[in-house]
N, C-alpha and C positions, 0 to 999 in steps of 0.2 A: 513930597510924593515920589520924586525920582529917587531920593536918598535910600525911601524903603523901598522901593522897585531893587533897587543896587544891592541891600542886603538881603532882600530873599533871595536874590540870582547868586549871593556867593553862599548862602543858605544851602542853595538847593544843589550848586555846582559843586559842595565839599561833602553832600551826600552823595553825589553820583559817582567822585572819586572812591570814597570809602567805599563804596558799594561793588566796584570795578576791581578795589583792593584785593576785598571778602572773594570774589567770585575767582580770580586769578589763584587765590589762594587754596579755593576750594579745589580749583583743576588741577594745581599740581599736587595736591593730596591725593585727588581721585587717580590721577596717571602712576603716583608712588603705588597707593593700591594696587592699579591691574597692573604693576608690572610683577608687583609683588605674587598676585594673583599667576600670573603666566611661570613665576620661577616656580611656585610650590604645585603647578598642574602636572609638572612632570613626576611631584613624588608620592605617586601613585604608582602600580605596579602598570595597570591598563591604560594610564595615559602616557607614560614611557614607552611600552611594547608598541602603542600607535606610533611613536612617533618611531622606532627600529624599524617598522612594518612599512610605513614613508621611505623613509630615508633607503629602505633596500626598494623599495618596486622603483622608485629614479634609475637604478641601475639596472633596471631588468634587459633594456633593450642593448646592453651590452654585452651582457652574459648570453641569451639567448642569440646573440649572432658570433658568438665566439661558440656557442655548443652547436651550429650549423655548421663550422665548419666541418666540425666531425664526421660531416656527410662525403667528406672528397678525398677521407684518406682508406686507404687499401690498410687493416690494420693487423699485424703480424699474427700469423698463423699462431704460435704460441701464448699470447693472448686470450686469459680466461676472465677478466673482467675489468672494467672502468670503475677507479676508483676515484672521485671527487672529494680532497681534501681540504678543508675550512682553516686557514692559521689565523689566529688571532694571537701576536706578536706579544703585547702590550693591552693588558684589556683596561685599562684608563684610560685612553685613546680614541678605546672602539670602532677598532680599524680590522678591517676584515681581507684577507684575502683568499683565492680557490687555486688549485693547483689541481690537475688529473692526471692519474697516473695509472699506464698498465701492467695490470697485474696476474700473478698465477693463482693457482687456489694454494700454495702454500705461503701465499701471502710475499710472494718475492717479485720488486718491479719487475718485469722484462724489458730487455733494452734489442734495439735496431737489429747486433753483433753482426754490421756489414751487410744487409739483405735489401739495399738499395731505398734510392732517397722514396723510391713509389711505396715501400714500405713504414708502416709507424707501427715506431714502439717507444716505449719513455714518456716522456712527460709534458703537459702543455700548460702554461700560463692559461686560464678560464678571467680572470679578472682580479684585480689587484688596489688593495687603496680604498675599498669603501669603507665611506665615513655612516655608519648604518645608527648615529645617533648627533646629534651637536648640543652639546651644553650652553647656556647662553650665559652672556659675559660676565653676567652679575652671581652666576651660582658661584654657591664657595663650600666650607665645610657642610652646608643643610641637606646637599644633593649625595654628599658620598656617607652622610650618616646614614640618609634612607636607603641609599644602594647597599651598605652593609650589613642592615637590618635586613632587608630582604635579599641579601644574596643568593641563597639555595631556590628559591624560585625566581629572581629574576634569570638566572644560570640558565635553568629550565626551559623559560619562555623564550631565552635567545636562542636559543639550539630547535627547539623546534620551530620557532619565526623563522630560519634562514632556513633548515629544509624542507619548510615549506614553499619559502622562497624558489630554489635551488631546483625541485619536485615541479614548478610550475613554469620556471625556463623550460625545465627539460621538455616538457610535454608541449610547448609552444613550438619551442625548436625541430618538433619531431622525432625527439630521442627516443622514442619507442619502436622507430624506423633500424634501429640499429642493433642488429641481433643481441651483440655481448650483455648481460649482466653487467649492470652499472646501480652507484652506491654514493652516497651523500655522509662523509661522516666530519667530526671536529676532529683535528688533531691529537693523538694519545687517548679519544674516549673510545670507550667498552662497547659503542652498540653506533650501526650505521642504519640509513635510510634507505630502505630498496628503492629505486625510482623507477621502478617496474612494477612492483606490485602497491606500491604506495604504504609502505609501513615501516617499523621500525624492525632493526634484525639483532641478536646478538652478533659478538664474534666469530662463534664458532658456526651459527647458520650461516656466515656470510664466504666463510672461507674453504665450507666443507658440505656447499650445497652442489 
């Protein structure tokens, strides 16, 4: 009696292993899935741009206390507009940075030319380094086939994601407190953001309004 007591407990203790096996096995397939799941949600156009649209409002609270400053400089007479420049260095990176610079309407910085430190003219670091995207470890060629495939609209969605971005500093900051004509544009593109009127502008309205 105890003999068969003895082999149903090793009966039942080599299905509970097996079963413990199965179940261990099943969760690392399930966790291979969602990761697998988490790599491929980015390659979509809309779950991408969510995660740019993330990754830039983190930095919002630095941008907007760097565009306060702009409230305590005396800024030269000569001075017909604030222009806000977007570089993006290396766009495999996805590294952003803004530089402001002022401007004439013939489209020439204006600089200081000795008219005292209480005076600005030239140029200000806005914020520098943002990572407005992060790829995750495991992407590899899947993530840059899909960014190639949709390049011309992702291109798109980035430019106006950041000045939108950019547009909603400004108006946090108070930049509409600040008489000058001021502009949101990417480095070398054809069309900037009024941040005044809230739209987009060509070249030539923006430099011969």
């Amino acid at each position: 009696m105890k003999k068969a007591s003895l082999v149903l407990f090793s009966i039942l203790l080599l299905g509970c292993e097996a079963l413990n096996t199965e179940n261990k096995k099943a969760n690392s397939e399930d966790k291979i899935v969602k990761e697998d799941e988490e790599v491929k949600s980015l390659y979509t156009v809309d779950s991408f741009m969510k995660s740019v649209e993330e990754n830039l409002e983190a930095k919002s609270e630095t941008l907007i206390s760097n565009i306060k400053e702009l409230h305590k400089y005396t800024i030269y007479s000569k001075v017909e507009l604030l222009d806000f420049v977007a570089f993006v260095d290396d766009p495999s990176e996805f590294d952003l940075s803004i530089t402001m610079f002022s401007m004439d309407r013939q489209a020439n910085e204006v600089f200081n030319e000795g008219k005292g430190s209480t005076i600005f003219a030239g140029s200000l670091g806005m914020i520098e380094n943002v990572r407005y995207t992060h790829l995750l470890g495991n992407q590899t060629d899947d993530f840059w086939d899909f960014y190639e495939k949709n390049e011309e609209e992702l291109n798109l969605a980035e430019k106006q994601a950041f000045a939108t971005w950019v547009a909603g500093c400004w108006k946090k900051a108070d930049g509409q407190a600040i008489t000058l004509p001021a502009y949101f544009s990417l480095h070398n593109d054809y069309e900037s953001f009024d941040l005044k009127k809230n739209q987009w502008v060509t070249d030539d309205e923006k430099w011969s309004n």
